[in-house]
Structure formats: C-alpha cells, structure tokens
KEROZA-220838 format. One record per residue: x, y, z of N, C-alpha, C in turn. Coordinates in steps of 0.1 Angstrom, whole numbers, plus 5000, padded with zeros to 4 digits. Atoms other than C-alpha are relative to their C-alpha. Layout:
N
XYZXYZXYZ ...
***
This chain:
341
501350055005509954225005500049854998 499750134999509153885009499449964986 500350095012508653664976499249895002 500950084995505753464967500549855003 499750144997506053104974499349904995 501250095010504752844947500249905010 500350174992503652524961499249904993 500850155008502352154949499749935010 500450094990500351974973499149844993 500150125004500051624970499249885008 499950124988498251324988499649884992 500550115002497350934979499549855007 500050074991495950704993500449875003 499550144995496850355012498849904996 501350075009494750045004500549855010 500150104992493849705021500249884989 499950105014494849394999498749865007 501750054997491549195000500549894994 499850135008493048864982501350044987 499149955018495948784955501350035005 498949914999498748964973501049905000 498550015002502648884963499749874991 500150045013500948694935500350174988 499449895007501549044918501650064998 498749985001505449014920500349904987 499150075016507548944882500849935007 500750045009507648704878499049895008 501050114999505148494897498850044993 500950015004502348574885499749934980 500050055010503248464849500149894999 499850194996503748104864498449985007 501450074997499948084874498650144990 501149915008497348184848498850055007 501049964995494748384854500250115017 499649984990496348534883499450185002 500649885004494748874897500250015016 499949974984494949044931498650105004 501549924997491949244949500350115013 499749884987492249584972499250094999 501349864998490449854981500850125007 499449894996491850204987499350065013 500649964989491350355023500550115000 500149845002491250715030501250005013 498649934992494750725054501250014989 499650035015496650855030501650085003 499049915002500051005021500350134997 500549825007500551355016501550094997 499049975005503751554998499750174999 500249845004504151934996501550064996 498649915008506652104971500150135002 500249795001507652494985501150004991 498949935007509952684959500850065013 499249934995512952824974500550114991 499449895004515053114966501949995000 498750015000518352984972501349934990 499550115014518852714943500449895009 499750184995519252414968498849905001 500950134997517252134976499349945013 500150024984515852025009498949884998 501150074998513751695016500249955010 501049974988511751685048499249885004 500650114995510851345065498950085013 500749944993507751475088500149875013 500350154995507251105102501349965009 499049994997510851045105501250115008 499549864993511951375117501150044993 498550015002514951355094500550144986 500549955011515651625066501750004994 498949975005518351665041500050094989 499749885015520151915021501350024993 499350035012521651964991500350104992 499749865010523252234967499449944988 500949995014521652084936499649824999 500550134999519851734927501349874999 498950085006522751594912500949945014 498750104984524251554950499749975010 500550084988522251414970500049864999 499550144999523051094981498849924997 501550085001520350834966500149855010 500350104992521850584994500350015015 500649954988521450785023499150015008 501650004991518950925047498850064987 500649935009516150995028500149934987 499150075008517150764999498750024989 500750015011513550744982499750094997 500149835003512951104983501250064988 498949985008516451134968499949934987 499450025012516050924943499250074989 500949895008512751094930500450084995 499649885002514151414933500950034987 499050025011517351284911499549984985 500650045011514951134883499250114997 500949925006512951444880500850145004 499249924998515851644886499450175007 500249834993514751894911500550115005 498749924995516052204919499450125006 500649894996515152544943498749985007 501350074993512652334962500349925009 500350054994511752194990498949925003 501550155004509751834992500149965021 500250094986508151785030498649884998 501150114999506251435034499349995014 500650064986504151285059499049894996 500850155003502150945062498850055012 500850014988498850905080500149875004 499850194995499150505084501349985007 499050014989501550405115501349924989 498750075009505050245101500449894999 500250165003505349935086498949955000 501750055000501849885084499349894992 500250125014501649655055498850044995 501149975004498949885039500750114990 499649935012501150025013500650144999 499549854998502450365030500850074991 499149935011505150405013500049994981 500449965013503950334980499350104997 500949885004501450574981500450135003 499149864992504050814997500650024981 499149985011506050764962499050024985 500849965006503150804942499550184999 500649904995501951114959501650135002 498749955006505751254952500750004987 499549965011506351174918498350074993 501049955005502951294911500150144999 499749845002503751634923501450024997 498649975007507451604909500050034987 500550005016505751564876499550104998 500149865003504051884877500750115004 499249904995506552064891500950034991 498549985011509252014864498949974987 500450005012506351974838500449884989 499950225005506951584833498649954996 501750075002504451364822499450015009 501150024985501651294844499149894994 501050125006500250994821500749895012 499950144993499450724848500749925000 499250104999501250454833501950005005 499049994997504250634836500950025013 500850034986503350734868500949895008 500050124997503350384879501249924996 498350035005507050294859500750065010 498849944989508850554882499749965009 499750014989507550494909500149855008 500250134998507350114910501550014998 497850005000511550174900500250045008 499149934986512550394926499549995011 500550104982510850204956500849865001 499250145002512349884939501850035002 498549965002516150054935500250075014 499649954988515450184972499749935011 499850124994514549864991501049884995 499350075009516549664965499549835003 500950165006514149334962498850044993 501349965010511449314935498950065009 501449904996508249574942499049864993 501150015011504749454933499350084991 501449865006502149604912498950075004 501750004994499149594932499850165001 500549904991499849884955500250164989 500049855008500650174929498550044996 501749965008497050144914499350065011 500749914995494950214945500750135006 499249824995497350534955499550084988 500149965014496950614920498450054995 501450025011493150574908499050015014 500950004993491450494946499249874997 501050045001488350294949500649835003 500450114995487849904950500249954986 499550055017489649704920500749885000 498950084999491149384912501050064985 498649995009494349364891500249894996 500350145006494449124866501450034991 498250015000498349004861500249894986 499650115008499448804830501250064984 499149985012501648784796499950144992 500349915009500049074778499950145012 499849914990500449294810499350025011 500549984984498849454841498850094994 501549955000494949574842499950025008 500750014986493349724869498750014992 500949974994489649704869498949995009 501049904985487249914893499349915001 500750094999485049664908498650135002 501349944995481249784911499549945014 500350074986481149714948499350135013 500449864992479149924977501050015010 498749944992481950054997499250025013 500850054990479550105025499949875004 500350154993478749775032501349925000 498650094995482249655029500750045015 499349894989483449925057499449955007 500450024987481049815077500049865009 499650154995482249445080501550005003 498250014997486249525082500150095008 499349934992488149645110501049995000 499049985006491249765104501050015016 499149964989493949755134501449975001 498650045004497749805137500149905015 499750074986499349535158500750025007 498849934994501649755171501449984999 498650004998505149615159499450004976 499949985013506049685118500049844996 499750145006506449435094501050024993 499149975012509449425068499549894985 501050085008507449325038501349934985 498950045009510849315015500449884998 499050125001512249055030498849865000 500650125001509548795035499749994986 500050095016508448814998501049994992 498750055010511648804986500649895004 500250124998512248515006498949844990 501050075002508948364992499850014981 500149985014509348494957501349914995 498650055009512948304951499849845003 500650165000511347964969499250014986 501249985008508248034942501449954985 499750055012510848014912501149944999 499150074997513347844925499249824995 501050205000510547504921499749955012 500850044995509047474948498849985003 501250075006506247244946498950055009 501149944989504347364979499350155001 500349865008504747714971498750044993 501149955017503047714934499449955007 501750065001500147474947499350095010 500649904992499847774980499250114985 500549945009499548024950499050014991 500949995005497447854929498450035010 501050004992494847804958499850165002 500549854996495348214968499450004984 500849955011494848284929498049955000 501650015000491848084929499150055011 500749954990490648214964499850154994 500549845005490648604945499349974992 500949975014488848504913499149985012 501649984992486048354937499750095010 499849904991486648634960498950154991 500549845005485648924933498849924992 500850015003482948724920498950045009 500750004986481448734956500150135004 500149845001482149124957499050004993 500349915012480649194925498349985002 501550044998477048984935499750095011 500649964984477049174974499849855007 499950094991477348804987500750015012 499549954989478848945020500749835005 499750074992479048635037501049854992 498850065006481148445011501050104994 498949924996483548715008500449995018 499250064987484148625046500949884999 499250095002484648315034501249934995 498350025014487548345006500850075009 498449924990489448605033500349905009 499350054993489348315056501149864995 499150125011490648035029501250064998 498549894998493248335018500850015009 499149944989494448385053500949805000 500050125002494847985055501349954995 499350045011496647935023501650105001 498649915001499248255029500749945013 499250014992500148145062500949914992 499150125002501547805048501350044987 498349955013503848045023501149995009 498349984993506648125052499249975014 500449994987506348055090500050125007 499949915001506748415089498850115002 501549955002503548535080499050065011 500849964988501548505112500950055011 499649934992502748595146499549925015 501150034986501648495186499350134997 501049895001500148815185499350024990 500750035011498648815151499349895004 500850164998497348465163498950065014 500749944987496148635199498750074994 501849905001493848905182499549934989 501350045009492648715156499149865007 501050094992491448455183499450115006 501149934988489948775204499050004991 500749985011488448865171498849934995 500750095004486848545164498949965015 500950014987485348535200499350104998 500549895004483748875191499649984991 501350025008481848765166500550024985 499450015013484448785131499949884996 499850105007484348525104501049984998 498350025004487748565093500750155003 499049955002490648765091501349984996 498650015004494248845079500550135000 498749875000497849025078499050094989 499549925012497549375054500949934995 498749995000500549295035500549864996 499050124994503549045038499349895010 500450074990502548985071501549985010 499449974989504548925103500250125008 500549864994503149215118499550124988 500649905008501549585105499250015002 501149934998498249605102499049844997 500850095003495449375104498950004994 501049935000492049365093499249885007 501250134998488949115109498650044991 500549985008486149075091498549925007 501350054994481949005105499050084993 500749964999478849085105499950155003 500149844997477949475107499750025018 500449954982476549425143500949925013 499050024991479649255156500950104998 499049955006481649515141500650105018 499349924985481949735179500449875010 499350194991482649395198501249994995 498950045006485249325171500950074999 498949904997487249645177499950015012 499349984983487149645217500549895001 498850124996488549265216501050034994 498949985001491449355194500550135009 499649954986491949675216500549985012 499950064987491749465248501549944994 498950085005494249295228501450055000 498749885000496549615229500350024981 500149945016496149665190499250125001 500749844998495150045181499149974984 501050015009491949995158500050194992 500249865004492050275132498950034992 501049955007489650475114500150074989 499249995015489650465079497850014992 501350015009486650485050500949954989 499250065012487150325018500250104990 499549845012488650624991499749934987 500250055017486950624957500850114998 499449935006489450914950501449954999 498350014996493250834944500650125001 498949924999496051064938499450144998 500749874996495251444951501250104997 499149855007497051774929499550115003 501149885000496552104939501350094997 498949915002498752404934499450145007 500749854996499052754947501250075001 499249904998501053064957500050075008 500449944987501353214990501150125003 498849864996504053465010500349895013 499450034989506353315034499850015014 499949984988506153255069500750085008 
***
C-alpha cells in the first residue's frame, strides 16, 4: 500500500534593480545618508518543493544543475559541498525524511537575483515544514546568512525583499535599519518601456562588489563621490516613479548606468557595450547591467512603441530577450498530500 505523500510547494520571485544597487551592502550604505535602492519584482521566479519520505534520509535536488545529494540525517550533509546552500538551509532548519527539489526560471548568473529568491523560496517552505517561524523579518535573517556563509563575501539587502513581498519598492538603508516601501507605481506602463535580455555569458556578482565594497571603505575618494551620485540618481529616480514621469525615469537609469560603470572596469563588457549601442539605435533612452554587472542580464529602456525594435536589435545582437511581467505577488506557500508515483 503506497503512503500518502505530504508536500510544500514553494516559489518567489526575481526582481530588476532599477537604481541604488550595492549601495545596500554593510556597511556602505551607512557612509552615505539617505541612501535607498529601487527594484521591481518580475514574475521569473524560483520555485522549491518539499516531498516527505519514508526512509528518514534527506535528499536535495538541483533541477537546474542536475546535481542531487544524499544524506542519512541533516546533521551530515556537507554544508561545503555540492549543493552547499540547500545544505546549509536544510542544517539550520534541521530537516529530516524529506526531500527538497529546486529549480530557477531565470538563466544562470543573470544578475536578477536567482538565487536569492531560490533561498527565500526554500527557507520559506523549510519554515513550514518544521513549524519555524514564518515572520518575514526572520525570513530575511536566514536567508540573507546562509547565501552570505555560502558565497563567503557580504550579501546585500535589496534582493530578499522583492522575492519576499513582490511588487515595485524602494529600500530605504540607514542607522536605524532597513525599510522597504511599496512604491504606488503603474506596473503596466513600466513593462512596457523595459526589455529585459540575457547576454548570454553569467556574471559573478560576489566578486565584483566585494572588490568594490573593500575600495568603498578602504577611502576611496572616487568610489564614495560614484556612490553618492548613484544614491542621489535613486532618490530622484523614485520621485520620477511615483509622479508617472516616464521619460525622466529614462533619464536617472541612464545617469545610474554612467555613474556604476566608473565603480570597477568590470562592470560593463564589449558586449554589454554592443547591445546597448544596438539598443540605442532602436530607439532606447538608456539602459543597464541587472546586478554587479560584467555580464547576466540586461535591461534597455524607451518609449512603448520602440519597445519591438528594441528587442529584435538586442536579439540580432545574439542576446535571448526574455519574457517577464512585473509580480505584485512575492513568496508563493501551498501544501498538499498526494500518493506516490
């Protein structure tokens, strides 16, 4: 007789950083006041599914990666192995008699936050699974630790919130802590000016801001004055949301894009530089990296009725233009009980 089979299904979503970004890494942001980042959650999202076993082991299941590991109980899985952030989850919410399979919809390395929203969308259903908290902030503690203790350079803040919450929000960073709030912005009309495309090679986002985070407080003078210029490019950025002034929100993403390059020579790319000149022949105002930067994902940014011009020049370009909406939902819980395959 076959036994039922509990399950936790999990997804969250990925998100576009719209101004601000790796100003949300401790400690920069406490060295420029006022400091706030700006994103918007997109509907390619992460997705986690917890089956019960019967055997008392452990099993976690890279879909993406193809890779899986197993384990007689949580306590022995290697947390610097294959699998390392799954493992370490699994260890902090001490799982046991289960099996955790993931899978991403955003290509790898994309610089759109995959794997945060992967680790969100895992301790979210680890939390109901072992009957853990599930209060948000805490949420946002684990999983901001066990991304940071499994790349081993400082995480930011930004990307936990839209996996988390969804929607269209800046993040407002200072002494007395971390805020997100929801912007009132029409999510239509932003969709219909950004095109989102991978450039076809990853990025490694660790190492450039941790490069750029140790010049930043180390004293460098060029740095802080880049910073202050992105901070101030986001305030006036979400002011320019919040009116519907479309066409100066073009203009802070292209000041933004400007100002990050001159953080690392890193940042841009020939190819990054290629489609965002096809882009600009096609009829975009601006553009920029997702992300770090030095590959991942791009976005350009125009008018609504350049917007099909502006996805066949990066195409021609050999970039794969994806299709995304903006997600006012974040983090997705469902539960059930079935019969085995």
């Amino acid at each position: 007789m076959n036994r039922p089979v509990k399950s936790i299904v999990s997804s969250a979503p990925t998100r576009i950083d719209l101004a601000g970004g790796t100003l949300d890494i401790w400690p920069v942001y406490l060295l420029h006041d006022g400091a706030l980042t700006l994103n918007a959650a997109i509907s390619l999202r992460a997705h986690a599914e917890l089956q019960s076993r019967i055997d008392g082991r452990i099993e976690l299941r890279s879909i993406d990666t193809d890779r899986t590991v197993v384990a007689s109980t949580w306590s022995t899985l290697d947390a610097s192995g294959d699998l390392s952030l799954l493992a370490r989850i699994a260890r902090h919410y001490q799982l046991e008699n289960v099996t955790v399979i993931t899978r991403g919809e955003s290509p790898a390395g994309a610089g759109i936050a995959g794997s945060s929203a992967l680790t969100i969308a895992v301790c979210g259903a680890a939390a109901r699974w072992t009957k853990s908290s599930e209060d948000p902030d805490r949420l946002l503690q684990v999983a901001m630790n066990v991304e940071c203790q499994t790349i081993r350079v400082p995480t930011g803040v930004q990307d936990y919130r839209p996996a988390l919450y969804g929607g269209v929000a800046a993040v407002e960073l200072g002494v007395a802590g971390i805020r997100r709030v929801g912007l009132d912005v029409d999510a239509a009309e932003l969709e219909r000016r950004i095109v989102l495309a991978y450039t076809g090679a990853p990025r490694n986002s660790g190492t450039n801001n941790w490069e750029i985070t140790k010049r930043h407080t180390d004293g460098d003078p060029r740095i802080f004055q880049c910073f202050e210029r992105i901070r101030d490019t986001a305030v006036a950025m979400r002011s320019a949301l919040q009116r519907g002034d479309w066409d100066e929100v073009g203009r802070q993403i292209a000041v933004e894009w400007e100002n990050r390059k001159r953080l690392s020579p890193g940042v841009s790319t020939p190819t990054i530089d290629d489609l965002i000149a096809r882009a600009d022949r096609a009829g975009a105002t601006a553009a920029k990296v997702c992300g770090a930067g030095g590959g991942g994902c791009l976005f350009c940014y125009g008018p609504p009725a350049a917007r099909s011009a502006i996805a066949d020049a990066l195409t021609a370009g050999g970039a794969r233009v994806l299709d995304y909406r903006i997600e006012t939902e974040g983090l997705r819980l469902s539960s059930g009980v079935g019969t085995p395959d």
